[in-house]
C-alpha positions, 0 to 999 in steps of 0.5 A, spaced: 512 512 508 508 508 513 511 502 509 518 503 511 516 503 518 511 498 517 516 493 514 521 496 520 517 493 525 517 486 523 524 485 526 522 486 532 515 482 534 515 477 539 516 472 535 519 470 529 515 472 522 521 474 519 527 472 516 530 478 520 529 476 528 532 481 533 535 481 540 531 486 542 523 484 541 516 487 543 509 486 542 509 493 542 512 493 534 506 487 533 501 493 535 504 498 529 505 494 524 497 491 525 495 499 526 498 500 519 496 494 515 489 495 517 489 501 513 495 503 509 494 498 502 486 498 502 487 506 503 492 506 498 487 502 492 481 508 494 486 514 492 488 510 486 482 509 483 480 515 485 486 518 480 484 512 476 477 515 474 480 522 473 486 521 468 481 517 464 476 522 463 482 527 461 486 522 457 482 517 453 483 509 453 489 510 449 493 515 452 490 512 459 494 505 458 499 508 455 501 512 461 500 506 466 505 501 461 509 506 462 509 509 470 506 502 472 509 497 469 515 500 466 518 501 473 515 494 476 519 491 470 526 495 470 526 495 478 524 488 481 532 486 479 535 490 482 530 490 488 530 482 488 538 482 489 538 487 495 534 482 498 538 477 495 543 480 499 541 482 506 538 474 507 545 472 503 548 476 510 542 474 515 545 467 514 552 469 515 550 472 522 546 467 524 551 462 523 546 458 517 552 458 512 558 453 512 564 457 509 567 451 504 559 447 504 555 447 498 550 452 497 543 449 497 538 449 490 536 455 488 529 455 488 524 454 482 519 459 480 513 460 475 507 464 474 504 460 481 510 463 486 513 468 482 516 472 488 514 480 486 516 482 492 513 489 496 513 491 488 506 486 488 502 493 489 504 495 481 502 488 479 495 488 482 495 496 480 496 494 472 491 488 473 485 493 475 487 498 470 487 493 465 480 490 468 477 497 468 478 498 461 475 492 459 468 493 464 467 500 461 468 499 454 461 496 453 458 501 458 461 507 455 457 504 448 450 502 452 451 509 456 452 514 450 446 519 453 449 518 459 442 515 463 445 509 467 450 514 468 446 518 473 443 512 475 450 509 477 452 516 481 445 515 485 447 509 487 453 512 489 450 517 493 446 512 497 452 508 499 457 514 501 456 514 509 457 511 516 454 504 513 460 503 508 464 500 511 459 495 513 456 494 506 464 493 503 465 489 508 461 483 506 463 480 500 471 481 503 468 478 510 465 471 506 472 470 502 476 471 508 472 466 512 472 461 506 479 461 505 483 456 509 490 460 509 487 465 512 492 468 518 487 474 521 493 478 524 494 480 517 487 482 515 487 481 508 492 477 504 498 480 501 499 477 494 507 478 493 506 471 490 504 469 484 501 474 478 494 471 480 493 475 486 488 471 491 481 471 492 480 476 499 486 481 496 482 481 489 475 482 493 478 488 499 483 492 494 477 491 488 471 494 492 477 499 494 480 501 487 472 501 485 469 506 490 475 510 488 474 510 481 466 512 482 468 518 488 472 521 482 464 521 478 462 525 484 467 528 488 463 532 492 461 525 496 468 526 499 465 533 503 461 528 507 466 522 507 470 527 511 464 530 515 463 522 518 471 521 519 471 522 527 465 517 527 468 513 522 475 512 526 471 510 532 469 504 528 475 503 525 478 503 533 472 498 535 474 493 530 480 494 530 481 492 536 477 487 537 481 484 530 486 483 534 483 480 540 480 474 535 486 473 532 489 472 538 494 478 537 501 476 532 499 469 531 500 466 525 496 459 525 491 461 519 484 460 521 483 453 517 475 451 518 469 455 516 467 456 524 463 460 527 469 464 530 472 465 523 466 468 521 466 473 527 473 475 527 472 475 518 466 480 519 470 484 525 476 485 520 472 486 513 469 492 518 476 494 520 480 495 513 475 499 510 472 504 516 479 505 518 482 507 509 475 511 509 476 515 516 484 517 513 481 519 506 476 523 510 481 526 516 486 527 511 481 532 507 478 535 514 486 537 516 491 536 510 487 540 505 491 546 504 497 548 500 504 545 504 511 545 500 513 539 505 507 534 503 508 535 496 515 534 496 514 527 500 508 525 496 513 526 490 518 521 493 514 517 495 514 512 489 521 512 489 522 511 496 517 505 496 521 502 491 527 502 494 526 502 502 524 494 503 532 492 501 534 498 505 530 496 511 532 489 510 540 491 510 539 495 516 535 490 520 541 485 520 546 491 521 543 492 527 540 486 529 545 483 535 546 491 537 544 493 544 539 497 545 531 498 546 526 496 540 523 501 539 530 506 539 532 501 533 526 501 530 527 509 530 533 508 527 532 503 522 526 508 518 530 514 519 536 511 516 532 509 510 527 513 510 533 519 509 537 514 504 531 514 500 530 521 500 538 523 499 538 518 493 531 522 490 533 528 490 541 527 487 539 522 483 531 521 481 528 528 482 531 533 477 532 526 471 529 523 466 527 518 473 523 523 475 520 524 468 519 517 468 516 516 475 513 522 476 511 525 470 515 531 470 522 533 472 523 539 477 529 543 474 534 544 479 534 551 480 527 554 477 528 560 472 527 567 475 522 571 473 522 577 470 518 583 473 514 586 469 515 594 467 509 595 471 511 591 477 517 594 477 514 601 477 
C-alpha cells in the first residue's frame, strides 16, 4: 500500500527524477518517498523469508516450488505485458502533453533489450523473490543430508538467538555498507539499489534484501525471538530516526550525482544507510507485532489485495500523474489525490474482478465466495 504513494510522490520532487514532472513540487514528497524506501522493500524480503521457512516445513521441497512457480512467477510472467503497455501508455501521453512528439515525425527506435537491461519494471521484486527461493532450495539441500540428527540445527538457532537484539542492525549493516561503498553507481538518496533492470540483480540489492530474506527465514525456526524484536522496537526506531536522517543529510537530501570514489565520505554515509535500512524494517516488524497483533477484518482484507494492488498501481499512478500534472493546486492535495484514486481502482477492480475468481485463487491461494454459506443452528443451540 505504501508503494502507491511512494511511486505517487516521485512526480512532485523538487527536481525531475521521473519522466512525470509537476507543476506543483516540494522537498516535502522528497521526504515521504526517502522514509518509505528506507524500510518498505527491505522489510518486505524479512516477512518473506519468514513465510518462506514456514511453507517449506508444511510443504516439502516440491510442493513448496511449485507453489512458488505458481504464485510467483506465474503472475510475473502473465501481468508484465499488460503492465509494460500501461506504462507504455502514460510515457506515450506524457510526451504528448509535453509537447515532445511532432504529430506526422517519425517515431524513434524502439529500444532493444536483453538479459542486461530487461526492464522488469516495479514487478522486479517477484524476480528477486524467485531468485532467492530457487537459492534457498539449493543451500539447504545438502544441509538438510548433513543435519539428519538435527545438531547443527540447534546450533544454527543459538546463533540466531545471540544476533536478535539492538546490535542487529549494525551487524547486518556491514556486508551492505561495504557493496555500497565499492559501487561507483551508487546514488545515497536511494539506500540500496532498486534492481528493475536485468535478471542479475546487482550486487548491493542481493546483499541488503538476502541478508533480510535470510533473517526471515531463521526468525520462522525461532519464532519466539520476534517477542524480543518487538519488546526493543521503540529503541530500535529511534536508531532508524537517527540514521535516517543523518542519510539524508550525507546524501545531500534528493540528489542524484552517484558517490563514484571509494572515499571516506562514501564510506560514512554507506554505513549510516546500511544502519537505516535495517533498524527501520526491524523496528516495523517489532511495533506492527506490539500494536497490529490482534484480529482486524479491515487488515486482513488489505493484506489480501494487496498482491493485486501492487501489480496494477505503478500504470495507474502514472496515468493519473500525467492527468493531473498541469493542474492547479498544492502538491501534497494531488499527491492525496492520485493515491486514493488509484489505491480505491485498485481495490474496486479486486473485489469485482479478482477476489471472488480463479484470480484470486491464483493470487492468493484461495477464492472468498461471495456470499459465505449460512450456518445452520444446531438443535441445541436452538433450544
Amino acid at each position: 500500500m505504501l508503494g502507491v504513494l511512494l511511486h505517487a510522490s516521485l512526480a512532485f520532487f523538487p527536481q525531475q527524477t521521473w519522466i512525470v514532472h509537476d507543476e506543483s513540487r516540494s522537498i516535502g514528497a522528497a521526504w515521504i518517498f526517502y522514509g518509505i524506501h528506507l524500510f518498505r522493500m527491505t522489510a518486505f524480503f524479512l516477512i518473506a523469508g519468514l513465510f518462506a521457512h514456514m511453507m517449506l516445513a508444511r510443504k516439502g521441497w516440491w510442493g513448496f516450488a511449485r507453489d512458488r512457480v505458481s504464485r510467483i512467477a506465474g503472475p510475473l510472467a502473465a501481468f508484465w505485458t499488460p503492465v509494460m503497455a500501461g506504462i507504455i501508455t502514460a510515457l506515450v501521453w506524457n510526451a504528448y502533453v509535453q509537447g515532445w512528439v511532432t504529430p506526422g515525425a517519425p517515431t524513434p527506435p524502439t529500444p532493444t533489450y536483453d538479459w542486461t537491461n530487461f526492464p522488469l519494471t516495479h514487478l522486479w521484486f517477484l524476480w528477486v523473490l524467485v531468485v532467492f527461493y530457487a537459492a534457498t532450495l539449493i543451500l539447504r539441500a545438502p544441509f538438510a543430508v548433513l543435519d539428519r540428527d538435527g545438531h547443527w540445527g540447534r546450533v544454527l538457532d543459538r546463533l540466531t538467538g545471540m544476533l536478535i537484539g539492538p546490535w542487529t542492525p549494525a551487524v547486518l549493516a556491514a556486508p551492505l555498507a561495504l557493496t555500497l561503498w565499492l559501487d561507483p553507481t551508487w546514488v545515497a538518496f536511494f539506500a540500496i539499489p532498486t534492481p528493475d533492470e536485468g535478471l542479475v540483480p546487482n550486487a548491493a540489492a542481493l546483499t541488503g534484501f538476502g541478508l533480510a530474506f535470510g533473517l526471515g527465514f531463521l526468525l520462522d525456526r525461532r519464532r519466539d525471538l520476534l517477542d524480543r524484536i518487538a519488546a526493543w522496537s521503540p529503541l530500535l526506531l529511534a536508531i532508524a530516526v537517527g540514521t535516517g536522517v543523518a542519510g539524508w543529510y550525507l546524501a545531500g537530501g534528493p540528489r542524484l550525482e552517484p558517490m563514484v570514489e571509494p572515499t571516506f565520505d562514501k564510506a560514512v554515509a554507506a554505513w549510516t544507510t546500511a544502519l537505516a535500512v535495517y533498524s527501520s524494517a526491524l523496528a516495523a516488524m517489532g511495533l506492527c507485532l506490539r500494536f497490529l497483533s490482534g484480529r482486524s477484518a479491515i487488515r486482513r482484507y488489505l493484506a489480501d489485495a494487496s498482491y493485486w494492488v501492487y501489480i496494477v498501481h505503478l500504470p495507474l499512478v502514472m496515468l493519473a500523474q500525467v492527468w493531473v500534472q498541469d493542474w492547479a493546486g498544492p502538491w501534497w492535495l494531488k499527491l492525496g489525490g492520485i493515491t486514493l484514486g488509484v489505491l480505491a481502482v485498485s481495490l474496486a477492480t479486486y473485489e469485482l474482478a479478482v477476489r471472488h475468481t480463479f484470480v484470486g485463487t491464483w493470487l492468493n491461494g484461495r477464492r472468498i465466495p461471495w456470499r459465505r454459506p449460512r450456518t445452520e443452528p444446531s438443535p441445541a443451540a436452538a433450544e
